[in-house]
N, CA, C and O atoms as a MOPAC input file, in Angstrom:
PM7 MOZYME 1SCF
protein

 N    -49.44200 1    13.87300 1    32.50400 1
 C    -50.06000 1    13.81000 1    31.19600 1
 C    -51.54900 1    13.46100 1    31.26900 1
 O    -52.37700 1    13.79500 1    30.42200 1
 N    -51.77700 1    12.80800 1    32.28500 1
 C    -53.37300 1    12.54900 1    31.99300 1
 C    -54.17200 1    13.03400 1    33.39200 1
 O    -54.89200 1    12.23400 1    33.99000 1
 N    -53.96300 1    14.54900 1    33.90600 1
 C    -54.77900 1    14.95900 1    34.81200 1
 C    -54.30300 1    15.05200 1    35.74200 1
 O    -53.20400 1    14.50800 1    35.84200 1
 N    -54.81000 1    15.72300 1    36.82700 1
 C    -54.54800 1    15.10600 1    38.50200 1
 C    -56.04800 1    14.19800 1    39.03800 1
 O    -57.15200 1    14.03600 1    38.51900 1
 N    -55.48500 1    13.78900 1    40.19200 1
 C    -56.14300 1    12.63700 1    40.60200 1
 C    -57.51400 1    13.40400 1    40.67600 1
 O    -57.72200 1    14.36600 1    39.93700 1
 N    -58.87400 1    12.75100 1    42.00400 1
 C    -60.04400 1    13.36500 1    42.52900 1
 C    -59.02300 1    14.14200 1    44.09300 1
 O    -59.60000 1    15.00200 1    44.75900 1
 N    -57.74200 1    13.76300 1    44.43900 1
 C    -57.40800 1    14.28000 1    45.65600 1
 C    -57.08600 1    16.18400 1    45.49600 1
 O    -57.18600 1    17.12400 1    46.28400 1
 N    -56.73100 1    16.06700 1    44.24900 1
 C    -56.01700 1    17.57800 1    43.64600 1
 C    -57.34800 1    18.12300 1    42.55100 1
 O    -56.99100 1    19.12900 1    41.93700 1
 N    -58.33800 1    17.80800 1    42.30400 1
 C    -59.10500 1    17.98300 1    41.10800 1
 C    -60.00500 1    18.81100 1    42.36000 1
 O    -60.07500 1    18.24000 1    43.44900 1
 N    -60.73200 1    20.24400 1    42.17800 1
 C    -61.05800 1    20.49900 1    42.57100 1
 C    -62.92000 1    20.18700 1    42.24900 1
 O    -63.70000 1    20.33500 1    43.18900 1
 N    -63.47800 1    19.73100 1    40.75100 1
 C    -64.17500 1    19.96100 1    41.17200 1
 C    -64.11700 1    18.50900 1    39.48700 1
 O    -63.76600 1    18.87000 1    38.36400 1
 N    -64.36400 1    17.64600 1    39.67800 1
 C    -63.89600 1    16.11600 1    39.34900 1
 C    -65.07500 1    16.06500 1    38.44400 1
 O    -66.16900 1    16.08400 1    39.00800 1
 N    -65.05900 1    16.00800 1    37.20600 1
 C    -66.38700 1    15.37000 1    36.36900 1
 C    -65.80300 1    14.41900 1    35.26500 1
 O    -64.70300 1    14.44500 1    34.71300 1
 N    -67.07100 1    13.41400 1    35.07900 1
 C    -66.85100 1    12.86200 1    34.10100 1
 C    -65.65700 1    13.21700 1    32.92700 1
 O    -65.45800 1    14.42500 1    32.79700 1
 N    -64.92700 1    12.41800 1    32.15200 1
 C    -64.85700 1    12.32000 1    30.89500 1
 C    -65.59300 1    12.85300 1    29.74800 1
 O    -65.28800 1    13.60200 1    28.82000 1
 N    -67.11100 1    11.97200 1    30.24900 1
 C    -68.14300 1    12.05200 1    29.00400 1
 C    -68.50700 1    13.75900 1    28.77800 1
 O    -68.54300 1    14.31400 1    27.68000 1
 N    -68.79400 1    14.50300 1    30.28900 1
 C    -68.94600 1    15.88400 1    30.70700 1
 C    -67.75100 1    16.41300 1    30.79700 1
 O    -68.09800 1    17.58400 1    30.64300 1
 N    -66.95200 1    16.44900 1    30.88900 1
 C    -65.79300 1    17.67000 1    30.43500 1
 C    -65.26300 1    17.60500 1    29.27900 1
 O    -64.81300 1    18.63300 1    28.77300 1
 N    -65.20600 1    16.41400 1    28.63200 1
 C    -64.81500 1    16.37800 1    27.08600 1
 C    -66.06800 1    16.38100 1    25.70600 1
 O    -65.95900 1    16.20400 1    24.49300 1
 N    -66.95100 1    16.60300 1    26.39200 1
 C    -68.39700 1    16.25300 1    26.15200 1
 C    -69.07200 1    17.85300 1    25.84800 1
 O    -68.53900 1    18.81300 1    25.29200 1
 N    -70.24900 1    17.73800 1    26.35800 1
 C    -71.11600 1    18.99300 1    26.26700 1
 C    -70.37300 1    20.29400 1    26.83900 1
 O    -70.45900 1    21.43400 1    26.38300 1
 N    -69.45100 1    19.76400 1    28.19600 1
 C    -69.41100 1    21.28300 1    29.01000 1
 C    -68.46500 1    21.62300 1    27.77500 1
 O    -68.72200 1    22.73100 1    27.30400 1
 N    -67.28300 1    20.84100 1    27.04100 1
 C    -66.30300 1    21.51500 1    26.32000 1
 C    -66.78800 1    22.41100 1    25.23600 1
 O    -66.34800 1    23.46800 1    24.78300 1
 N    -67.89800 1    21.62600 1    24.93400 1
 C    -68.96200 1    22.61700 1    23.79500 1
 C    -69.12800 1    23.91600 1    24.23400 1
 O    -68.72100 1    24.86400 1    23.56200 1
 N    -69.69500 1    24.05600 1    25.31200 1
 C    -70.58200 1    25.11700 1    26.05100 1
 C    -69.36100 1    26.46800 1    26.02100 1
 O    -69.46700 1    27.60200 1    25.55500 1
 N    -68.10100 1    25.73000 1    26.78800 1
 C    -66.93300 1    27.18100 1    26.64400 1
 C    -66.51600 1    27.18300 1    25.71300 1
 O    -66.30300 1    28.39300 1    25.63400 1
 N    -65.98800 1    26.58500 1    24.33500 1
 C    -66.27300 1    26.91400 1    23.09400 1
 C    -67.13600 1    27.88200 1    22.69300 1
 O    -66.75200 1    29.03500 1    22.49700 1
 N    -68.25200 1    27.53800 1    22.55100 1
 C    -69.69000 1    28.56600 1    22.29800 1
 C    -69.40400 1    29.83500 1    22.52800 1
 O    -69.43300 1    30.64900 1    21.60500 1
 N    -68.98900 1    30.29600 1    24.17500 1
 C    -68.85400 1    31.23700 1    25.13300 1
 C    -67.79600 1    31.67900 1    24.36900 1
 O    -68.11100 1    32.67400 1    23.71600 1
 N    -66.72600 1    31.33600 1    24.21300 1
 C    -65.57000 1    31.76000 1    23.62300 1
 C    -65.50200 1    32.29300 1    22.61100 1
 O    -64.69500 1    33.19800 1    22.39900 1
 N    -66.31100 1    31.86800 1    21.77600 1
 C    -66.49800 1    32.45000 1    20.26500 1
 C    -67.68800 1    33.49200 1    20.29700 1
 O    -67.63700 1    34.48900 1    19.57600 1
 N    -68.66200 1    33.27700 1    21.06200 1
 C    -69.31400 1    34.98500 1    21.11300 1
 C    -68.52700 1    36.10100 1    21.54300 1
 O    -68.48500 1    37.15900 1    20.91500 1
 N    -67.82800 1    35.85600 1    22.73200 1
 C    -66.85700 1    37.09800 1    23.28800 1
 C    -65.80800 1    37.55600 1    22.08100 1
 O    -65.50600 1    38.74000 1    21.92900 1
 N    -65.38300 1    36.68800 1    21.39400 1
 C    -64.54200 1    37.12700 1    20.63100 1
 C    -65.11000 1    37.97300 1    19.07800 1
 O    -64.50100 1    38.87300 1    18.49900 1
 N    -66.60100 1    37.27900 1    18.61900 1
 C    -67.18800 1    37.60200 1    17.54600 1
 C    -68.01900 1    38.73300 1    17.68000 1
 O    -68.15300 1    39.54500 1    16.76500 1
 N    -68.63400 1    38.83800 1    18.86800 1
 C    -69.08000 1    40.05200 1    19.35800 1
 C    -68.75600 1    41.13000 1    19.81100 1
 O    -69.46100 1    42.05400 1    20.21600 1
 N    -67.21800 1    40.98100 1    19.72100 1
 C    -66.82300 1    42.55500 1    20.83000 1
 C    -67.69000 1    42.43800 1    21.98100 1
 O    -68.51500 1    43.28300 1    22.33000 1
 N    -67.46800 1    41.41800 1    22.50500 1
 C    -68.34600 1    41.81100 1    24.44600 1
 C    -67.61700 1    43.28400 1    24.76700 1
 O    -66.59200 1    43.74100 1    24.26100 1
 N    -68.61100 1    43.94800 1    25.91900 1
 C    -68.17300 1    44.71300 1    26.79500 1
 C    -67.94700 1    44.39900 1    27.87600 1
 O    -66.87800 1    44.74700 1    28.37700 1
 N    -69.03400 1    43.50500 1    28.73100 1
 C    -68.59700 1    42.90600 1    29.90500 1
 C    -68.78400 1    41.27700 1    29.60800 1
 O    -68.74100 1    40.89100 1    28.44000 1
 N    -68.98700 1    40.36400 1    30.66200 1
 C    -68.57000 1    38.67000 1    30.65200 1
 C    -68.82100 1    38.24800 1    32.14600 1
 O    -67.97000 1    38.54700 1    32.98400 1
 N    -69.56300 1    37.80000 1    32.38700 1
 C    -70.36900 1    37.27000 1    33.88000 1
 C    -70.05200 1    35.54700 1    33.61000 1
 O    -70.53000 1    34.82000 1    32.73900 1
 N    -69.56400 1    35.38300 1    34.15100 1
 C    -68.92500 1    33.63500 1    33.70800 1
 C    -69.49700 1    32.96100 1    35.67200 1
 O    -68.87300 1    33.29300 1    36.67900 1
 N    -70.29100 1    32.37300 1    35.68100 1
 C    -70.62900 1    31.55900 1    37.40500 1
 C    -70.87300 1    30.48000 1    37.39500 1
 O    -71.89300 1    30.04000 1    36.86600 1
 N    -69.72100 1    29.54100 1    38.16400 1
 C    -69.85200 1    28.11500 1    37.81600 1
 C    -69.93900 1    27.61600 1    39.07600 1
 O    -68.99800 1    27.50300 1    39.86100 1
 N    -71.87800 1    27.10400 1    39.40000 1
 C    -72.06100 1    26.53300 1    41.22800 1
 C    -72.30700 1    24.96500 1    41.00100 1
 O    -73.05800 1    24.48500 1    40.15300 1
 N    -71.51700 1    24.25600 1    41.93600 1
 C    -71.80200 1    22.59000 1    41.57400 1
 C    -72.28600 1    22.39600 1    43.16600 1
 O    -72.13200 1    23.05600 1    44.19400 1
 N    -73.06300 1    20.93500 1    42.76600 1
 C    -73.48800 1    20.81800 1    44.63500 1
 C    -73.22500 1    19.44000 1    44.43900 1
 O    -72.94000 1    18.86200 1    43.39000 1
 N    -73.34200 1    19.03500 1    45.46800 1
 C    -72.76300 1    17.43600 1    46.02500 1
 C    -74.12900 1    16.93300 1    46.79000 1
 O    -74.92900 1    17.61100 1    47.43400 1
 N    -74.13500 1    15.62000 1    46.53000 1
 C    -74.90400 1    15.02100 1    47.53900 1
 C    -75.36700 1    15.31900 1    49.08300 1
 O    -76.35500 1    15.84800 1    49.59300 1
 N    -73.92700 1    14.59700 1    49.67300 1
 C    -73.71400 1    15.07300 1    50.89200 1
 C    -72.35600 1    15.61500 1    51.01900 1
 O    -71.67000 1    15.92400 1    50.04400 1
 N    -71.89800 1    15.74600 1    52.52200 1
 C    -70.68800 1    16.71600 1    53.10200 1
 C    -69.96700 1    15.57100 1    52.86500 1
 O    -68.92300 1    15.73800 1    53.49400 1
 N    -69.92100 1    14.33800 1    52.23400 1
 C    -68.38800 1    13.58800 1    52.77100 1
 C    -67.69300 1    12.81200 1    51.03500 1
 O    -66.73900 1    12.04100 1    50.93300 1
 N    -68.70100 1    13.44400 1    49.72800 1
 C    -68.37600 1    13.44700 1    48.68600 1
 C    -67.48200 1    13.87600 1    48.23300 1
 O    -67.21900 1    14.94700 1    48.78000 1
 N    -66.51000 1    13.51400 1    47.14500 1
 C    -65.67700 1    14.40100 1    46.73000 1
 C    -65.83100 1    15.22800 1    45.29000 1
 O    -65.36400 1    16.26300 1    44.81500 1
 N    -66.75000 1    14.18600 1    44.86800 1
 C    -67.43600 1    14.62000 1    43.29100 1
 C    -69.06400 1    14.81000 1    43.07500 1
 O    -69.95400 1    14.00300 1    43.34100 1
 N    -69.18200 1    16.30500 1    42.43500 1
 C    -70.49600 1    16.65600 1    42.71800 1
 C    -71.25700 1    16.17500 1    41.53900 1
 O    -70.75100 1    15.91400 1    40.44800 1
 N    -72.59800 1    16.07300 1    41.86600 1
 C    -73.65400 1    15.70900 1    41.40500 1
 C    -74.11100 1    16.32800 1    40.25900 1
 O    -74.31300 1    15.65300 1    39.25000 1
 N    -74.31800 1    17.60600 1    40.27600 1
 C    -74.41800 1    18.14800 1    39.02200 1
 C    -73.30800 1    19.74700 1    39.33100 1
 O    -72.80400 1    20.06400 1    40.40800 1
 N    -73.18900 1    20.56900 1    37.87700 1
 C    -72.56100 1    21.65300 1    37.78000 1
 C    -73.75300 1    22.62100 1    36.91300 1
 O    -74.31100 1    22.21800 1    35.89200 1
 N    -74.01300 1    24.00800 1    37.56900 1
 C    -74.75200 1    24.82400 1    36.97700 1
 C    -74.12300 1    26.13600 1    36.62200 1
 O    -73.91900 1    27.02800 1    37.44500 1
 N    -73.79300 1    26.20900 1    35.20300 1
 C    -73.02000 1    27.58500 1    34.75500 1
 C    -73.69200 1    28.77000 1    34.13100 1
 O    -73.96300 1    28.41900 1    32.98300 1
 N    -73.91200 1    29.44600 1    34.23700 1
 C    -74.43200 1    30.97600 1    34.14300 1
 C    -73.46700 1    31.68500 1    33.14800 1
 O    -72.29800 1    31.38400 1    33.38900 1
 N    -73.60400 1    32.47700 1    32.17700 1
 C    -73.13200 1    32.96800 1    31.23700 1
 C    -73.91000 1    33.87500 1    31.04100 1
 O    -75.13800 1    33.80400 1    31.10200 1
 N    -73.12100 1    35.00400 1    30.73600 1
 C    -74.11800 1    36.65100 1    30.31200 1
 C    -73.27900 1    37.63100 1    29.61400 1
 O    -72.37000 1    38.21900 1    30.20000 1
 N    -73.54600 1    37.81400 1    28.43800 1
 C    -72.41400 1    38.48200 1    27.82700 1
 C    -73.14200 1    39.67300 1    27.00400 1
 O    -73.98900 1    39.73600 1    26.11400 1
 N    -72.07300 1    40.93800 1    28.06100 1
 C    -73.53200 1    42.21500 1    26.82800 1
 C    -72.24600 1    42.47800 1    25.55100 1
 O    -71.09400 1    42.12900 1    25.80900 1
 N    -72.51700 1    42.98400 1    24.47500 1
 C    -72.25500 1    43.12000 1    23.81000 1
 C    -72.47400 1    45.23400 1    23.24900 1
 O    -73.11200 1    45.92800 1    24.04000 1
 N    -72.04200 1    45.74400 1    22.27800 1
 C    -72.58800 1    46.62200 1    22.08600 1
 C    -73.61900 1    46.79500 1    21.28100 1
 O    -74.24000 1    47.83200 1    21.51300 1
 N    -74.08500 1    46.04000 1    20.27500 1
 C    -74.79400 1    45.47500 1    19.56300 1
 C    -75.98200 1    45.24700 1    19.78100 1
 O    -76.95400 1    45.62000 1    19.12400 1
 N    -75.92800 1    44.32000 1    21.17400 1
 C    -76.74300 1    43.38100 1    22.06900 1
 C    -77.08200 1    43.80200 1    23.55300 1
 O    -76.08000 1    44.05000 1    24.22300 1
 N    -78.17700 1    43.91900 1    24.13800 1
 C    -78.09700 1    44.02100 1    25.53500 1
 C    -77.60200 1    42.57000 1    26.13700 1
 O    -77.51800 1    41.59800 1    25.38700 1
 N    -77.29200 1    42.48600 1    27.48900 1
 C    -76.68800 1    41.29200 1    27.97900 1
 C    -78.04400 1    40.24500 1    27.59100 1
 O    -79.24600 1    40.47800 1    27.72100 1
 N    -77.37000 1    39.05000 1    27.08300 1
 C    -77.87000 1    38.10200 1    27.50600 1
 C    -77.29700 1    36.92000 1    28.31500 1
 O    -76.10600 1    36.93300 1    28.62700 1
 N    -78.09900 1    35.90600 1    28.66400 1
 C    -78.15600 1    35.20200 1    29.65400 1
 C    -78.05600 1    33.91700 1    28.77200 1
 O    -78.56200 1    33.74900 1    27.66200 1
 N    -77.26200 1    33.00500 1    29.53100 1
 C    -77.27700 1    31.69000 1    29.05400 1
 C    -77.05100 1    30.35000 1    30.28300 1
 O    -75.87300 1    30.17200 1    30.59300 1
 N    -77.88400 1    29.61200 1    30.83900 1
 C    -77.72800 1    28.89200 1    32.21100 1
 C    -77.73900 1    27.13800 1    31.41300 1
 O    -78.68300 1    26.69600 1    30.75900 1
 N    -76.98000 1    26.70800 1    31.58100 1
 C    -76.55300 1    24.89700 1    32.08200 1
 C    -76.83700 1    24.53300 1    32.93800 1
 O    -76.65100 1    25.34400 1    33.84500 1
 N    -77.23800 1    23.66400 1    33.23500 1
 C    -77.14900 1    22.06700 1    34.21600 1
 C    -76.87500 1    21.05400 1    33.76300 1
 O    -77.48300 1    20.45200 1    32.87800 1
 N    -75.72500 1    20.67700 1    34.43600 1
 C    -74.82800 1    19.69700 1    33.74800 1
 C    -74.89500 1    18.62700 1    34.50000 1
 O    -74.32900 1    18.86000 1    35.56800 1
 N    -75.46600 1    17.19200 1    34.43400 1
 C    -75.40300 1    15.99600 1    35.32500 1
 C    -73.86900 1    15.37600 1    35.54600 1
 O    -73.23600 1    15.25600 1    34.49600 1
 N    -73.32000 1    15.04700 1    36.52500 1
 C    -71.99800 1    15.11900 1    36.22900 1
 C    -72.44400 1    13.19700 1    36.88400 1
 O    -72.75600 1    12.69100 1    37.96200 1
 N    -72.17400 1    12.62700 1    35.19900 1
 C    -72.51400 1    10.77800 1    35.28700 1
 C    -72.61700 1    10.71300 1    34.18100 1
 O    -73.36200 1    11.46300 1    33.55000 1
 N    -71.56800 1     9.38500 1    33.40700 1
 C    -71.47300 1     9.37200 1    31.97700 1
 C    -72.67900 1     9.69000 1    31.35700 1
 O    -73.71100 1     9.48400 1    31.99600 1
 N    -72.76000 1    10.26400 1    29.96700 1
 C    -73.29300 1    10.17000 1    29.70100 1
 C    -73.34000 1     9.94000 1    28.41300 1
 O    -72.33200 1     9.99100 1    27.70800 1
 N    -74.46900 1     9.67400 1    27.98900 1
 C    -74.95500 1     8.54500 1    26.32900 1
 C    -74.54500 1     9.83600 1    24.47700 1
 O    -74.04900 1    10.94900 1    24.30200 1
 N    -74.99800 1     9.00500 1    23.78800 1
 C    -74.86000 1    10.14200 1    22.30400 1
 C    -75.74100 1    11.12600 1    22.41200 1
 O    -75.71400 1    12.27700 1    21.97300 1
 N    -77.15800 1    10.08600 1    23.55100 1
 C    -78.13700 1    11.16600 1    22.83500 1
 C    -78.35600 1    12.06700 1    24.03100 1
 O    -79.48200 1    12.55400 1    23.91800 1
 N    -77.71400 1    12.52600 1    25.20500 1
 C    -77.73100 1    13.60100 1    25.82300 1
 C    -76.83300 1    14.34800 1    25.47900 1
 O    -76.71800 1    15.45700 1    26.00300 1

C-alpha cells in the first residue's frame, strides 16, 4: 500500500517531487495528448546521480514533444531537483 522500498524503486524521488510538481507536469502532458489529437508523443525521462554508489538521483530532466495536427511539434523540458521541496518552488 505505500510503495516499494529505495531497494525495488528504480528511480526514488521525493514525496514533495512526485506528488508535487512532477505529478502536475504528466497531468499537463496528459491532457494535451488527449485535447489535441497528438499524432506523435516523444516522452524522455534522464536523471543523474551524484556519484556511482548512490541510489537516489539528484535531479530528473524530462523532455516532452507533442506534434499535433493543428500544431507543429512542440517541445517542453523540466529539471526537477529531486530534495523536498517548499510552497514556493
Amino acid at each position: 500500500m505505500h510503495g516499494f522500498d529505495e531497494r525495488y524503486d528504480l528511480v526514488p524521488q521525493w514525496a514533495s517531487v512526485k506528488r508535487g510538481i512532477y505529478e502536475r507536469m504528466e497531468a499537463g502532458a496528459k491532457d494535451c495528448l488527449k485535447a489535441r489529437a497528438a499524432t506523435s508523443c516523444n516522452y524522455r525521462i534522464r536523471v543523474s546521480y551524484s556519484d556511482l554508489t548512490t541510489l537516489t538521483p539528484d535531479t530528473s530532466t524530462t523532455d516532452v514533444q507533442v506534434d499535433t495536427e493543428a500544431h507543429p511539434a512542440q517541445s517542453i523540458q523540466l529539471t526537477i531537483p529531486n530534495r523536498a521541496l517548499d510552497n514556493s518552488e
